[in-house]
N, C-alpha and C positions, 0 to 999 in steps of 0.2 A: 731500625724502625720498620715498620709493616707499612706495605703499602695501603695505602685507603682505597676504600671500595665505594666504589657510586652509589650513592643513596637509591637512584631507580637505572634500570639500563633502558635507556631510548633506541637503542639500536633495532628494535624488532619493531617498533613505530615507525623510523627514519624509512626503514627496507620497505615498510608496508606502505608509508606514504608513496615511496618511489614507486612499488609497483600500481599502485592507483593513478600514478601520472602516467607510468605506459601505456595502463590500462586505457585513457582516457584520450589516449593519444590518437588510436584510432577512428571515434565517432569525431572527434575533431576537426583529421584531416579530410574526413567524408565532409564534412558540411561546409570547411573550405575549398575543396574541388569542386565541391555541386553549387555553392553559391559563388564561383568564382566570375569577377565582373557583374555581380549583382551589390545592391545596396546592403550595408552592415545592417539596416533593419530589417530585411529579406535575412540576412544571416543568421541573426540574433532568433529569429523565430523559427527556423531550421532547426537550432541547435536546440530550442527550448522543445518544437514536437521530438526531436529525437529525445533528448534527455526523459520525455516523459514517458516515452516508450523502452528505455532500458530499466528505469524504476518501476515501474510495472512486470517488468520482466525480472527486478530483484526482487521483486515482494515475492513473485511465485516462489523463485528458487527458497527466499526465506521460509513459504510454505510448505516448500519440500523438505528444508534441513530441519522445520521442528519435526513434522512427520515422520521424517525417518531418524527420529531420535537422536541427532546429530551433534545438538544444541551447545550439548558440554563435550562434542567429540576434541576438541582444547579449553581444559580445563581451565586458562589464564587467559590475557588478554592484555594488548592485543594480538600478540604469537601466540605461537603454541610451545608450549614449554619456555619460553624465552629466545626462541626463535621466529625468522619469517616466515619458515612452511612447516609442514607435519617432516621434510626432509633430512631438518636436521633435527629433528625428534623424535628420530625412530626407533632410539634405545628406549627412551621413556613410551611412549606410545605400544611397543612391541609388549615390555614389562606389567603395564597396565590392562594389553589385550591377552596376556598369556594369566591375571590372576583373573581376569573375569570375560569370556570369551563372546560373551553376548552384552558386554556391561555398555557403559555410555562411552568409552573411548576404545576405539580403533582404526586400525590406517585407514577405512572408507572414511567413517565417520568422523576423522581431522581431516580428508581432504574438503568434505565436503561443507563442514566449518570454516573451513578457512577458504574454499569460494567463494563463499560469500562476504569475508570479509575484504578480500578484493575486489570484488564487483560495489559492494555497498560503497568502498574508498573511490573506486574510479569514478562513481556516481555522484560522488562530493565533488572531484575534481570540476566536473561536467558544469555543477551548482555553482563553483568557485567562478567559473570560466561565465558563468550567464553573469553571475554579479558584477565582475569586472568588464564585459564588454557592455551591462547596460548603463554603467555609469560612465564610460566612457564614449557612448552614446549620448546620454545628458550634456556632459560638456563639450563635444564638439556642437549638439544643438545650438547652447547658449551662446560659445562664438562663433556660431556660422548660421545663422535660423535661416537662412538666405537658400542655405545650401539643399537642394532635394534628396529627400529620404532618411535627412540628418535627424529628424526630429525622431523620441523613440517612442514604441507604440505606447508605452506604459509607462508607470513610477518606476525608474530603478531600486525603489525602495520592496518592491514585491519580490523579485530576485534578493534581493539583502533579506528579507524576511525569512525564505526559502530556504536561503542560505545556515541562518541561526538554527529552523526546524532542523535542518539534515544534522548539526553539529548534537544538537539535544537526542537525536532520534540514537546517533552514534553512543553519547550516553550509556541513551537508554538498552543499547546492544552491548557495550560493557555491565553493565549491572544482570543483566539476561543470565550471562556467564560466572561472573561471582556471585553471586546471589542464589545460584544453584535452579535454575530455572524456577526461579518465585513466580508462582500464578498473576499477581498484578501486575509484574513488569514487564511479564514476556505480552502478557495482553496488552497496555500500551504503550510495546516496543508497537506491536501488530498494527496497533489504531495510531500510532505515529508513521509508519510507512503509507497508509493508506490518505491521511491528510497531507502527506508530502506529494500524493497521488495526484491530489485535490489542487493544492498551490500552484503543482508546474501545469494541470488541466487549466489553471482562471489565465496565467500568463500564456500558453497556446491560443489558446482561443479568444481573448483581447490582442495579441500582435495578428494574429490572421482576420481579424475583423479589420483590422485599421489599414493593412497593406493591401488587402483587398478591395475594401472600400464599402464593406459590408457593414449592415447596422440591426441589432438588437432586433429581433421579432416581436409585434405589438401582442401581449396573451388578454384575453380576458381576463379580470381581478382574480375571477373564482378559477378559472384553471391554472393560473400563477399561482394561486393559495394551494391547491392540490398538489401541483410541483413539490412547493416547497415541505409541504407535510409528509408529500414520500420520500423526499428527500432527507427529513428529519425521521422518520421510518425505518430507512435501512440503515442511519446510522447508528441507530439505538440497535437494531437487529445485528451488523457488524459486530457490535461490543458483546454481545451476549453470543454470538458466536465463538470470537474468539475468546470466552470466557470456558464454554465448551469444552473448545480443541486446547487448552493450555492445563487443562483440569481433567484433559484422557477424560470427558464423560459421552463422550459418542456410545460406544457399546450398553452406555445405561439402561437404555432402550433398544429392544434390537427386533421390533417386529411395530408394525403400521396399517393403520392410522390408531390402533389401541396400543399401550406400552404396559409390558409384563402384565396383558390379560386383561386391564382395566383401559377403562379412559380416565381416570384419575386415581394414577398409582401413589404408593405411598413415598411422600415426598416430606424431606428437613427442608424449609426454605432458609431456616436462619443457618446452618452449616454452609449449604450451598452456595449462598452470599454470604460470606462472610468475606469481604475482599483480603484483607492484611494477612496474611498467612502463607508457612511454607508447604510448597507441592504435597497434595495428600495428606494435611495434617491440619488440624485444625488451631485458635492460639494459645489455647493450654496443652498443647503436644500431644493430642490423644489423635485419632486416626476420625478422617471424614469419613461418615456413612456411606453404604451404598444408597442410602434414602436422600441423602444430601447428595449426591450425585446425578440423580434421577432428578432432583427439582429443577438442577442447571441444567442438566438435556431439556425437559420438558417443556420449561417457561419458554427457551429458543422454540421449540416445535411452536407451541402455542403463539408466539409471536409469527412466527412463519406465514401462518395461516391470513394473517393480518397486513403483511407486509406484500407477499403475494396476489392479494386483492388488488392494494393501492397498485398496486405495480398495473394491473391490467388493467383499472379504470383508467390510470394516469394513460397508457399506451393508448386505449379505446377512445378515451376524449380528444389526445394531441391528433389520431389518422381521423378523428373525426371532425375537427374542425379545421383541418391540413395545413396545419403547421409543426413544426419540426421533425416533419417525417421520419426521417432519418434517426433520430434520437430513438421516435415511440418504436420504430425495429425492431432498435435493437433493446430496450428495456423489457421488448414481450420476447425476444430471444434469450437475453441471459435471465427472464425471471422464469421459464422454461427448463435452462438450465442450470438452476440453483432449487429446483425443486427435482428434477431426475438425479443430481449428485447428493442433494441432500438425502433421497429416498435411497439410493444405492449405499452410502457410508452406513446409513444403517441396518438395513437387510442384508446386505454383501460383506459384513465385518470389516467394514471401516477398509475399501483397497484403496490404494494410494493414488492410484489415479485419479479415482472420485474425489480421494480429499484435497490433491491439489488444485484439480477444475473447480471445487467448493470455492474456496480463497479465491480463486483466482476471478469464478463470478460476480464476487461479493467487492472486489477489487473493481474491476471492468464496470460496474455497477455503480459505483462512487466516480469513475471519470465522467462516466455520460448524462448522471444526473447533473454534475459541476457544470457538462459541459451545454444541459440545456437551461440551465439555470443563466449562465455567462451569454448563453444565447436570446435569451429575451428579456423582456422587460413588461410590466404590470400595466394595464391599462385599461380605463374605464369604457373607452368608444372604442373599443377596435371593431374594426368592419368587415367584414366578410375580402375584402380586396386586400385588406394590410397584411391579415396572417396569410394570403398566399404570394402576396409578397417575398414577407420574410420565408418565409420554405422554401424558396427559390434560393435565396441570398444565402440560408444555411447550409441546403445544399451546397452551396459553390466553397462556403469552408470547409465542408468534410470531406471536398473531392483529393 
């Protein structure tokens, strides 16, 4: 008899989980040395600003490995080749970079695929590790409500939330790769990283309001309303960004504030959006335009325009009725610089510096709107004393 062969080999998952746990091992032991002899909800909110600061720091890398075309640098998933590193796929990897020397798989481009899918694992771990300490937080509340700092800042159900996003997002980073980088997935793999952004921003900044003792800033209705419309702004502008960068239409345009000589070049909008479709092809299998390509750069531009407004009223109103100081900063800082990197990817042929700092403003952008949205709250009286109140109070969370 022959022996039987495993239906799937788990071993390159098992390895990859493990290394996710080393990975995670570190931020860990920091947040337990530095909140050592503080309260587990002092802890608990350590771990949660850190963790949101490695994912933010995964999304760039993720913008660097679509960038430098890296995406399918392992063809499989979740190893490469069937293994844990590009290491022991070096026969295959070598074979694959010697028939095509410039193609999508090579030893940079499996290292640098498979960085990230270390860091994205250890960054699950990190999630695992909030969920379980804030439900364990819940119940020692409930038998011990007596006890000080038992009580936790927040639902543990926002960490369990978080937790499912990062499992889906994971998904959605397998399908990235089998799916041959399909334009709709690798885009809301993008808008999944950047809402996972958003989740560990509302849980930061509710456990540091509550340990601190700090409380929501009173806004006027109508500059609460403004918030929230830029806030709904950039994230329509996000998606058509990274609608963009996943459809290579940056160079579609390559001279400003006119594109190829006009101000309204010729443009397919229905190729352009057409979402369900594989890379560069439309779904009758025929080839996208360059006119259809042109509409998806364009609309972004023309959106830009729009969004960068809101951006500065929104800054100009919050230092002008001085509240959330800190916030309107830095929204006139990174709206700043998401129009110098956006001007740069297209005059300068798309370098990769720029188009990392792009992602990465439009990332940065989403925490600090989350985070001044978490920071206040809607009101009809507020009075000249209450908002500089709260700008005090917000300061002392963002010290």
């Amino acid at each position: 008899m022959t022996d039987m062969q495993p239906l799937y080999d788990l071993a390159p998952a098992l390895e990859l989980m493990a290394l996710g746990i080393v990975i995670a091992l570190g931020p860990l032991a920091w947040v337990w040395w530095r909140g050592r002899g503080g309260t587990p909800v002092r802890r608990l909110q350590a771990l949660t600003v850190l963790t949101l600061f490695l994912t933010f720091d995964l999304v760039l890398f993720g913008a660097f490995t679509r960038l430098t075309d890296s995406g399918l640098g392992c063809p499989d998933w979740p190893g490469c080749y069937g293994n844990a590193s590009p290491v022991g796929a070096r026969a295959e990897i070598s074979a694959a970079q010697e028939a095509m020397p410039t193609g999508p798989v090579t030893h940079g481009k499996a290292w640098v695929e498979m960085i990230h899918r270390y860091l994205a694992t250890g960054v699950g771990v990190l999630i695992i590790a909030l969920t379980v300490g804030a439900w364990r937080q819940r119940r020692a509340a409930a038998q011990l409500p007596q006890l000080a700092g038992a009580a936790p800042a927040l639902s543990p159900w926002w960490p369990t939330a978080t937790l499912v996003w990062v499992c889906l997002q994971g998904a959605f980073g397998a399908l990235t790769v089998t799916m041959k980088l399909f334009p709709a997935i690798v885009t809301l793999h993008l808008i999944g990283g950047l809402v996972l952004l958003a989740l560990l921003c509302v849980q930061a900044v509710r456990q540091t309001q509550m340990t601190r003792g700090v409380v929501p800033v009173a806004l006027p209705c109508g500059l609460r309303w403004l918030l929230g419309v830029t806030a709904a702004l950039v994230a329509l502008q996000v998606v058509l960004g990274g609608w963009v960068s996943t459809n290579y239409a940056v160079l579609a345009c390559t001279t400003f504030p006119q594109c190829q000589g006009s101000w309204w070049p010729d443009m397919a909008f229905a190729e352009g959006f057409q979402v369900w479709r594989a890379l560069g092809l439309l779904q009758d299998g025929s080839h996208i335009s360059f006119a259809g390509l042109t509409a998806i750069h364009y609309v972004h531009r023309l959106a830009a325009y729009l969004v960068l407004a809101a951006l500065a009223l929104l800054a100009w109103r919050l230092r002008r009725a001085g509240v959330l100081r800190d916030p309107a900063r830095w929204l006139a800082g990174l709206a700043l610089l998401q129009f110098v990197t956006g001007l740069s990817n297209v005059v300068l042929d798309w370098p990769l510096v720029a188009a990392v700092l792009h992602t990465g403003g439009a990332a940065a952008l989403v925490v600090v709107l989350t985070w001044a949205l978490m920071a206040s709250r809607a009101t009809a009286g507020a009075t000249a004393s209450q908002p500089r109140a709260g700008a005090d109070s917000v300061k002392r969370v963002s010290a």
